[in-house]
N, C-alpha and C positions, 0 to 999 in steps of 0.2 A: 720737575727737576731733570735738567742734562743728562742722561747716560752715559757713560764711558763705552768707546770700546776697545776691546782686549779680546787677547787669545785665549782659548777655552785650556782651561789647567790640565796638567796630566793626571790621572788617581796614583795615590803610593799604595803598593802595596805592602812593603817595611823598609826600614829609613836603609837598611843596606842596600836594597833594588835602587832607591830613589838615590843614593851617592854616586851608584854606577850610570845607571841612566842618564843622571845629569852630568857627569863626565865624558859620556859617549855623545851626548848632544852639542855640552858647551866647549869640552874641552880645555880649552888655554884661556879665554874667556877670564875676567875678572867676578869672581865669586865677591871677594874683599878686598880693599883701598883702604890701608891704614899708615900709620906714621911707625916707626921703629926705629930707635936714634937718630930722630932729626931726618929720618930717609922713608922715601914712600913706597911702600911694600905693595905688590901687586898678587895678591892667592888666589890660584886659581882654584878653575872645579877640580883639574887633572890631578892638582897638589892637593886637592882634601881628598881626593880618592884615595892615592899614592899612601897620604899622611896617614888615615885613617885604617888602614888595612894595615899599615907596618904596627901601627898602636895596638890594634887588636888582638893580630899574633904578637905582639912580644908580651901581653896579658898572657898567652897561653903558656910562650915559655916558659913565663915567670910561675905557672899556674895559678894563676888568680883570674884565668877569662870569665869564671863565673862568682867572681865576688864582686866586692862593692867600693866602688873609686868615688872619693868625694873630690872635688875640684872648686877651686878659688881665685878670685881674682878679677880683674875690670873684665869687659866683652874683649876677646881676642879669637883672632883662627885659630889657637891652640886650646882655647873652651869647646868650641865646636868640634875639633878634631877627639878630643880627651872625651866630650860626651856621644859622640857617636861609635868612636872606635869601642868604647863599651859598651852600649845596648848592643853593636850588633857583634860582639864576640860574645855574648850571652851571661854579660856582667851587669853591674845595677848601680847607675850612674847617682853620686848625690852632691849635685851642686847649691856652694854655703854662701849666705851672704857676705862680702867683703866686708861688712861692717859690723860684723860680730865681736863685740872686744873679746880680745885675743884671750881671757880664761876663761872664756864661754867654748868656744872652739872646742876641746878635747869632749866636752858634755855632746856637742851634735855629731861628733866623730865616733864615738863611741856606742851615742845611741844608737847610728847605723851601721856599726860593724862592718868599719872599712877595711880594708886590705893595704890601700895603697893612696893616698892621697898627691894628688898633682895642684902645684902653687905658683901663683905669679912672686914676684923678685920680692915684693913690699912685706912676703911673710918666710922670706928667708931667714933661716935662726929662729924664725920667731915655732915654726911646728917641730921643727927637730928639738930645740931645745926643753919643748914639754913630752918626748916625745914616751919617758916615763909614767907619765897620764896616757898614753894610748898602745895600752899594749896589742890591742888588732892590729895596728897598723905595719905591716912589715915594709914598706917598699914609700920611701917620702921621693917623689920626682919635682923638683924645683923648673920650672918652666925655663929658666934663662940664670945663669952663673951658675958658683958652686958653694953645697952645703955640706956640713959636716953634723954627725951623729953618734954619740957616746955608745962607742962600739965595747961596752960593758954589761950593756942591758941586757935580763935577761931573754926577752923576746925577740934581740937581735937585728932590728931592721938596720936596712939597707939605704942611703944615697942613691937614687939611681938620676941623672938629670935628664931632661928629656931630651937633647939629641942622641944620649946613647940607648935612651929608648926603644927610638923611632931605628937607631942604627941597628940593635937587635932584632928588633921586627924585620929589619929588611936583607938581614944575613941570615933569617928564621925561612922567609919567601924566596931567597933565592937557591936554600939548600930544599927546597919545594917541601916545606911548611904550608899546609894548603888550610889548614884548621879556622880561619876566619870563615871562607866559603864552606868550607864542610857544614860548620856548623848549623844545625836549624832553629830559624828564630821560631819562637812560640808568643805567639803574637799576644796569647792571654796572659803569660809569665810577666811579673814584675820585674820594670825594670826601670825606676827611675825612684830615687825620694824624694820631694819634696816640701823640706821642711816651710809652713804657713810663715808668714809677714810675725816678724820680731826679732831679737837679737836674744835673746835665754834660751834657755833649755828646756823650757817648758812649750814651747811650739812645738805642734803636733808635726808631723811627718809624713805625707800623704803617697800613698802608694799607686804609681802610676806602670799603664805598659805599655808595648807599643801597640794595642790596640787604640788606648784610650788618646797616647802624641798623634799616632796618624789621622784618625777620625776627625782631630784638632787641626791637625798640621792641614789638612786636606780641604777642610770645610772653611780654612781663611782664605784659601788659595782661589776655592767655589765663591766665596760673597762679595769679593771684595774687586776690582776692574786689573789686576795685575798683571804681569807677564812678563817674559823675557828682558822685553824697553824697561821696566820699572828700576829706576835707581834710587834706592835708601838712604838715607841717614839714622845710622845707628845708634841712640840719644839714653836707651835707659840701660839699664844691669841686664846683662844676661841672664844672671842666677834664677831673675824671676820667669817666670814659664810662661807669664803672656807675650816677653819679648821674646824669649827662644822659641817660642811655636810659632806665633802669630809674625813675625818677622824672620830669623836666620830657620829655623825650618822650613818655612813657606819659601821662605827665599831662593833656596837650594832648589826646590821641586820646580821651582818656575823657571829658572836658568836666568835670574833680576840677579844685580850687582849690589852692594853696599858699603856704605862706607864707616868706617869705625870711627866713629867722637872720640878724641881724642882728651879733652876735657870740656866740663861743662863753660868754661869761660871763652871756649874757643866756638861754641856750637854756632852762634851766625856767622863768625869769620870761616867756621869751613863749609856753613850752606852756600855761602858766596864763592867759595872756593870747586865744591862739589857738584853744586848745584844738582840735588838729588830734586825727584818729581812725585817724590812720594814721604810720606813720612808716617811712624808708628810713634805715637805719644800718650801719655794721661794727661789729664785736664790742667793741671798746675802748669804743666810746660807748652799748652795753649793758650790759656789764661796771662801767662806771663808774655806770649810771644804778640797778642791779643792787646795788652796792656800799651807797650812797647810803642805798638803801632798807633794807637790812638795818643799816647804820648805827641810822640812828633807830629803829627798832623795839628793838634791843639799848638803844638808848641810854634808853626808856622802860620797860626791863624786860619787855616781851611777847613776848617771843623764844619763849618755852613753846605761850602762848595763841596764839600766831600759826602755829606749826607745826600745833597741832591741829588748830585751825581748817581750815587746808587737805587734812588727813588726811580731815576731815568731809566740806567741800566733793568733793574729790575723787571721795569716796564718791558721793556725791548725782550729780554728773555721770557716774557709770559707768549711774545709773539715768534721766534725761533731766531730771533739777532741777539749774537754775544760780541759787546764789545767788551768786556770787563776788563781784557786784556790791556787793552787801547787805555781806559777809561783808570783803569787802576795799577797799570805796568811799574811806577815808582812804588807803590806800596808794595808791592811782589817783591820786586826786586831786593829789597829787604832780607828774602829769604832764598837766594838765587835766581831768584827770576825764573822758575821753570816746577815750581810746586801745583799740583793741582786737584791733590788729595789728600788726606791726613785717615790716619786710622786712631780711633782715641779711645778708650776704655779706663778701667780700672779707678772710677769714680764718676759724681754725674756732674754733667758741665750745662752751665745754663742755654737756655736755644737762642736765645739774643746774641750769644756770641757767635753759636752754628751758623744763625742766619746772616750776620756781619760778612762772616768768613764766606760764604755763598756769593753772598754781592761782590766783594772781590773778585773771585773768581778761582777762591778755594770751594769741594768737597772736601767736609767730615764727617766720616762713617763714624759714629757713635755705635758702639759694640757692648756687650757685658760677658764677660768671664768671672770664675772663681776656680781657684785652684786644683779644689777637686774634681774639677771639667777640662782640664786637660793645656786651657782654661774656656777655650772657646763656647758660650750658650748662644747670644743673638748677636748678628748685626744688621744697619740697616742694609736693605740692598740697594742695590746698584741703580738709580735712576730715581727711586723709590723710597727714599729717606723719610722720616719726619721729625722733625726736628720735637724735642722733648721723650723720644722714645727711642730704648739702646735697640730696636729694630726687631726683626722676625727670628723664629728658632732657625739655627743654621740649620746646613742638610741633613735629613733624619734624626733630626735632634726634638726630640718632645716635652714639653715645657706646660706647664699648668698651675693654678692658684688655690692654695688647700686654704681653705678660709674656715675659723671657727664657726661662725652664724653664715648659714647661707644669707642672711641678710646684709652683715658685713660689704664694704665698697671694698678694702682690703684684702688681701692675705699674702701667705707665705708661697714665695717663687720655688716651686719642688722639679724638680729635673728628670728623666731618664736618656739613654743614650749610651754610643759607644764610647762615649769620651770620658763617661763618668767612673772616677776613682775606684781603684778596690778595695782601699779603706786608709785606716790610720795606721802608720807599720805598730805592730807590737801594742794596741791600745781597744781590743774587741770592746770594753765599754762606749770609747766614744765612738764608733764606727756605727756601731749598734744603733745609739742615741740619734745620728746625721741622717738615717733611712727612716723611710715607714716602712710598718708592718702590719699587714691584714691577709691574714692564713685563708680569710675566710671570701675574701674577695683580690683575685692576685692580679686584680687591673690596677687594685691602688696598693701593691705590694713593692719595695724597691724604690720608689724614689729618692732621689738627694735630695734632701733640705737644707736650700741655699742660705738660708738665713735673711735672706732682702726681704724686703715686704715690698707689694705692688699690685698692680690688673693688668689683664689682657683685654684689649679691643676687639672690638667686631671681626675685625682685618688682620688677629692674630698680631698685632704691634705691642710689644711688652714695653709697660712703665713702671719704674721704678722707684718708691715713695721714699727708701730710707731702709734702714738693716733694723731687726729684730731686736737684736741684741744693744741699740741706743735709743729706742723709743723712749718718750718720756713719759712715764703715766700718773694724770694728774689726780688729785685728789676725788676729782668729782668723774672719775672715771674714763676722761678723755686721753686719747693719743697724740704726741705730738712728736712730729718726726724731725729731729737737730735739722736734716738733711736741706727741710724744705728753708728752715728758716735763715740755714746759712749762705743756700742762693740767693734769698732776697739780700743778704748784706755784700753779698760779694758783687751787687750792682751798685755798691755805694763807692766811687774814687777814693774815699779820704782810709778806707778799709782795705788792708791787702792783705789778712786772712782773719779765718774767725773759726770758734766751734762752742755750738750750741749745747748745754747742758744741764739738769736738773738738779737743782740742788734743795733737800729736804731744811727748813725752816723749824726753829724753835716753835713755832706755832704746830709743826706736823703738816704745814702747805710745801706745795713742792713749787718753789722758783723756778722760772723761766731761765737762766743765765748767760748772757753772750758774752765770751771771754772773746776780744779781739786784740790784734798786732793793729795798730793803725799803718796807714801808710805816710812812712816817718819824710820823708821825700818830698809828698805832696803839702806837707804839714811843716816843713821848714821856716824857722824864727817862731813857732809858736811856743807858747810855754807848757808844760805838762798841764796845766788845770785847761788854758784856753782848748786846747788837743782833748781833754776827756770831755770841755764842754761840747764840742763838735762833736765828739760818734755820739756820745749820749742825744744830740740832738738828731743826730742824722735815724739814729736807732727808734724814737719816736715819730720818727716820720713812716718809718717801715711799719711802726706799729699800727700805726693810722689807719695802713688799707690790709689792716688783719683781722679776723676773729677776737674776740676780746680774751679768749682763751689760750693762744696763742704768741700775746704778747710778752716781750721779752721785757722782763720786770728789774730784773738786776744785768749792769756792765761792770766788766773788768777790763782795763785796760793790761794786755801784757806788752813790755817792750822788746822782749826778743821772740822771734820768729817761734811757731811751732817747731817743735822735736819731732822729723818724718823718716818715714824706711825708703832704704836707697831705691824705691817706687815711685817713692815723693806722696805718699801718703801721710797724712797728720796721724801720732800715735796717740788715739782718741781716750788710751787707758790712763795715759799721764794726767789727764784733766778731769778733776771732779770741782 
């Protein structure tokens, strides 16, 4: 495989060094390119320094630098500003999903004992007007307009909006307010929540610091061919921690530009517009861009020509000629014309499509994170990829397989590291429960347990079988992983999504079950029976080159799409 080259990344030593540094290198430089009333807004590094440091002191005036600000709302420069300017004034950032229906909200505010919450416009009225459900909270800052707050309550909070925020902070600095720099970060201290993938109150809370962001932030910036030239397109929720580390932290430390999505319907129209050379994605928004691409070529009849062609290409890059460019510049161009790597995690995506993507004349770094790491555990490297495996332990990251039977081909992916979590806020049972413990041997003492199940290669390359917690265990003792069986149906065209599950029988046998969405699209003028006759047959065909233990015994057709978290993950709990 091709190697990248790139500039060798800088180390952070904590994210306030790393705001100034990259201010002092980039300067005026475009950090972010986003739209804001119809008008395209240019932040710089200068402006999140600037932004950042006026946030932080005005936390102190207000004295809350060392409390805890939740934040909400789409990816903006003002998430980034709102979650930095708090870690590094020595407060404890907890960014919520936006898609939390709104009487869930006051349940994750309160489990982490905010002080002050900062909100985008879509939840104006909506946190003031509960704001009797959150008596921590003293201080609601509404990102853009103006709100109002039942100035009767007894805990008394405050309106404050954010540019008179930022304008406190910077009348705080000019009367030499020096308190942001004074302050010393403690690299071990907690400073982030992260509540896990769900919209209740019942998701855990995971406790992050900036030992555990940097370590993260640091080692995507190490695996991955980036630098300065890299420009983004910014595609999923900030909230979640693989895009704010693995993308707008890393991004900052490299002195790489990005651009804000504006929305999901607009995301090819602004890759054509952006034309970003990079991109941070999960598999669903590969898979769909993957789809897309094969669409139209089918749909012009070069489905033949186009295969060849890559057989040819292929050929040529085993000898050091790439024309892919040449060869495949209309398919590119689809996506700006100037894409030439992807970073994908946070589920497994088949290698068929890895490999697709190679022949064009895309790299995809297939990575794996989980939340409690900061998220950062493997990606592949640079040059060195192999498609079916999310790659090597990043730097100093140590990774290993606790298997019940040393006989066992399986086990459980256990972790240690800097990046790894200091626990579940407020919950020593399950923190307890996520570690080993051996007093008596403290080499296997401390690790996280990821919950995936998989093997390591000779080569140290981690594979990934399926998560613990979906395994299907059959009557006669066998495991079968949803995982594996839903890649094979996701190489079927007539399926555009599916999830594999066990469902226990009057008999006390445990079914195989494949609840699928067909793809309604490809399936047009059919009637509901002809369309269940199709996957059910397509489903027997997959069975054909399975294990007999393995086959999927019962389908369900669903007609509407899975229910997923704004990750674009399927909420695997809804379906039994």
């Amino acid at each position: 495989m091709k190697p990248f080259k790139f500039d060798p990344p800088p180390r952070i030593k904590d994210f306030r060094d790393m705001v100034l540094s990259s201010a002092s290198k980039y300067g005026d430089k475009d950090l972010y390119v986003y739209k804001e009333d119809k008008q395209e807004v240019h932040f710089s590094y200068n402006r999140l320094k600037d932004e950042t440091e006026r946030f932080g002191t005005a936390l102190n005036v207000l004295g809350i630098d060392d409390c805890r600000v939740a934040v909400i709302g789409p990816t903006s420069a003002k998430l980034t500003v709102t979650y930095l300017g708090t870690v590094n004034a020595g407060g404890v950032i907890v960014p919520l999903d936006r898609e939390i229906t709104h009487d869930q909200l006051p349940n994750f505010i309160n489990r982490a004992e905010c002080s002050a919450v900062v909100y985008a416009p879509d939840f104006n009225g909506v946190l003031t007007g509960m704001a009797d459900k959150m008596p921590c909270v003293r201080y609601f800052i509404p990102m853009k307009g103006e709100d109002t707050v039942d100035d009767s309550l007894p805990s008394s909070p405050v309106v404050m909006p954010w540019e008179d925020v930022l304008a406190l902070g910077k009348q705080a600095i000019d009367d030499n307010n020096n308190s942001y720099y004074l302050h010393t970060i403690d690299m071990e201290k907690m400073c982030a929540i992260i509540f896990t993938s769900g919209t209740t109150g019942t998701s855990k809370g995971v406790m992050l610091s900036q030992k555990n962001l940097v370590a993260a932030a640091w080692a995507s910036c190490d695996v991955v061919p980036y630098d300065s030239h890299t420009r983004l397109l910014s595609v999923l929720p900030q909230h979640h921690t693989y895009e704010m580390t693995c993308s707008h932290l890393a991004v900052i430390n490299l002195g790489a530009s990005e651009y804000i999505n504006d929305s999901l319907k607009y995301t090819m129209r602004n890759m054509q517009n952006y034309k970003p050379n990079a991109l941070v994605l999960v598999p669903l928004f590969v898979e769909t861009i993957y789809k897309k691409i094969w669409d139209e070529i089918r749909k012009k009849g070069l489905e033949k020509k186009v295969r060849m062609l890559m057989k040819v290409s292929d050929g040529l890059m085993k000898v050091g000629i790439d024309l892919r460019k040449k060869f495949f510049g209309q398919i590119l161009s689809a996506l700006g014309g100037e894409v030439q790597s992807m970073i994908c995690g946070g589920a497994p995506i088949s290698p068929s499509i890895l490999k697709d993507f190679y022949s064009f004349g895309i790299t995809i770094f297939e990575g794996y994170g989980i939340t409690e790491c900061a998220p950062l555990v493997a990606c592949n490297p640079n040059g060195a990829a192999r498609f079916g495996s999310v790659g090597t332990p990043v730097y100093e990251e140590r990774v290993r397989i606790d298997k019940q039977q040393p006989s066992d081909e399986f086990g459980e992916i256990v972790v240690k590291g800097d990046n790894v979590m200091l626990g579940y806020y407020n919950d020593e049972e399950a923190t307890y429960a996520t570690f080993t413990h051996d007093t008596q041997n403290l080499e296997n003492d401390g690790w996280f347990k990821t919950g995936d199940i998989g093997y390591i290669d000779k080569d140290n390359y981690i594979y990934i079988t399926g998560r613990k917690k979906n395994v299907i265990i059959l009557s006669n003792g066998k495991n079968v992983f949803p995982e594996e069986l839903e890649e094979h149906l996701s190489h079927c065209d007539l399926i555009k999504e599916s999830v594999i599950i066990g469902r226990k029988q009057d008999s006390g046998e445990v079914a195989i079950t494949a609840l699928i969405h067909p793809d309604y699209e490809r399936l047009e003028g059919k009637s509901d029976e002809e369309i269940e006759t199709a996957i059910k047959n397509a489903v027997n065909d997959i069975n054909r080159a399975l294990p007999s233990f393995k086959h999927m015994t019962e389908v369900e057709i669903k007609r509407e799409e899975f229910e997923k978290t704004t990750s674009k993950k399927i909420k695997r709990y809804l379906y039994k």
